[in-house]
N, C-alpha and C positions, 0 to 999 in steps of 0.2 A: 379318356386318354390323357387328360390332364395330371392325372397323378401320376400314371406311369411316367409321361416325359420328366414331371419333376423328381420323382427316382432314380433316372436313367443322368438325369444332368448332375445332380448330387453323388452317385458311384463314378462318376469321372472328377468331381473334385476331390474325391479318399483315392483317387490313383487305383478304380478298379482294373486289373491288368488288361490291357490295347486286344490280347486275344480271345476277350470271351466276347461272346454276340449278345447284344442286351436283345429280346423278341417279347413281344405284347401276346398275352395269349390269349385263345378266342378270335383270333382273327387268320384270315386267310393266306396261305403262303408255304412257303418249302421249309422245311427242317432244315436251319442250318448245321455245318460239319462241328463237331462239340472241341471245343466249350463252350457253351452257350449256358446266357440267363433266361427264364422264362418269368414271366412279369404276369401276377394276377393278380385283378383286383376283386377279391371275394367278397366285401362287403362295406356297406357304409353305413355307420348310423349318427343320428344327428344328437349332439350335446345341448340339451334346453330348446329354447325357443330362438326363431331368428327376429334380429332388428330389422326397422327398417329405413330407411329413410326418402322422401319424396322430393322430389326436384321438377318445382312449373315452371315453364315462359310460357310465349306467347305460340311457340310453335312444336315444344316438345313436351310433355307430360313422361316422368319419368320414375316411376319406383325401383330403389334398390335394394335385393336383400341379402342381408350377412347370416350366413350361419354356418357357425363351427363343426365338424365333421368329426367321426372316428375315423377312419379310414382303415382297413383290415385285408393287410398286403400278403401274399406269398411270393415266395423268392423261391426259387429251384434253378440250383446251378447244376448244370448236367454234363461231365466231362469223364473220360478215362478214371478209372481207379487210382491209378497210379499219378495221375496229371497234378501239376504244384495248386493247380485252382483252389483242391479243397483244402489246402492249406493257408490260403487267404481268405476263403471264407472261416475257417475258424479266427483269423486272424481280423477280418471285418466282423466278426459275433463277438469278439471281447472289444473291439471299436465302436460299439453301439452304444458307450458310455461315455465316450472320450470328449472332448468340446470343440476337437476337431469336426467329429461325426455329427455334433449338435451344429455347428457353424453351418456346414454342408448341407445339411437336410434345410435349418431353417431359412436361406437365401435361397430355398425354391418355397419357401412357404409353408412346409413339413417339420412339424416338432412329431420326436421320436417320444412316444407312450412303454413301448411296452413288446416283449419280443418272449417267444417261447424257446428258443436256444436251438440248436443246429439240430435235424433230422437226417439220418441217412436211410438211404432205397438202395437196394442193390441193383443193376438193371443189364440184364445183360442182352446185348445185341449185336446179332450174327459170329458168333463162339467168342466175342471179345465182353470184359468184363469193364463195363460202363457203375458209374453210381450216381444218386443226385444227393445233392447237400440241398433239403428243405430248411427255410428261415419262413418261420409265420411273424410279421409284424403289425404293429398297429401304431399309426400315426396321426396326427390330428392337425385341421388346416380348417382354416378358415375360409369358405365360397363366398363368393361376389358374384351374383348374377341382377341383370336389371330388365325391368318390365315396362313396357311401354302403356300405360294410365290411357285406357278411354275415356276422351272429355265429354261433358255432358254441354248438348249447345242449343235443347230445348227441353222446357218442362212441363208437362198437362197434369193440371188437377179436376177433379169432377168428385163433388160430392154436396152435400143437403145442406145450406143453411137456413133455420128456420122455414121450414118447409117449404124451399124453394130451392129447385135445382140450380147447380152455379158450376160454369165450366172455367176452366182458368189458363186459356195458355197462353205462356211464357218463355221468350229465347232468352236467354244467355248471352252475353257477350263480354270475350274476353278483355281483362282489363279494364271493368267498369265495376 
């Protein structure tokens, strides 16, 4: 959900117009009255390997790890035929270049890759003539997630020296 929010907060800094409905999809809820955006996240995949970095004290053991993402968005704005909507989404698909649209996307974290250009559906529902403007994109972000390091606070060894058994155990303690 973390992408879409940061989607949804970047189309209100391009001034996407106050009456469409941004909606996450795949999740549970009413259809809202159109126009509405519908927000999928179709795929993720990861760029290289992730860093990492480790952080001990005395009371938290901490791993964190960084790794960059593709991130592989579809956009469907879904409104009347006739509605100005799809006229700013043409006008947001030549915006995907702009440094405004790069400014936007990258203060939620999101640099824009790559976009396959506007798709139209025709859709018609109950004798009114509905269409959706598809936008497939793909953006790239960097994760941050951190793991919490189980500490090790005793160690047993058992094994033969010189033919003689030898058992070894050994606590840990922090800070020595």
């Amino acid at each position: 959900m973390k992408f879409e929010t940061a989607i949804i907060n970047a189309l209100k800094n391009i001034n996407m117009p106050d009456n469409i409905t941004p909606v996450l999809s795949d999740r549970d809820g009413v259809e809202p009255r159109a126009p509405y955006l519908l927000i999928n996240v179709i795929s993720t995949t990861n760029i290289g390997l992730p860093r990492k970095s480790v952080s001990h004290s005395l009371t938290d053991k901490v791993e964190t790890i960084f790794q960059v993402k593709d991130v592989y968005i579809s956009l469907t704005f879904h409104a009347s035929a006739k509605d100005p909507t799809h006229d700013w989404v043409q006008h947001f698909d030549t915006g995907l270049q702009s440094d405004m649209y790069d400014w936007a996307f990258t203060q939620q974290g999101l640099g824009f890759v790559d976009s396959d250009g506007v798709m139209y559906q025709p859709q018609p529902i109950a004798g009114k003539n509905y269409k959706n403007a598809i936008l497939n994109l793909t953006f790239r972000s960097e994760v941050v997630d951190d793991f919490f390091v189980n500490g090790i606070s005793r160690v047993g060894i058992i094994g033969d020296l010189k033919n003689t058994s030898v058992e070894i155990d050994n606590d840990i303690y922090e800070g020595t």
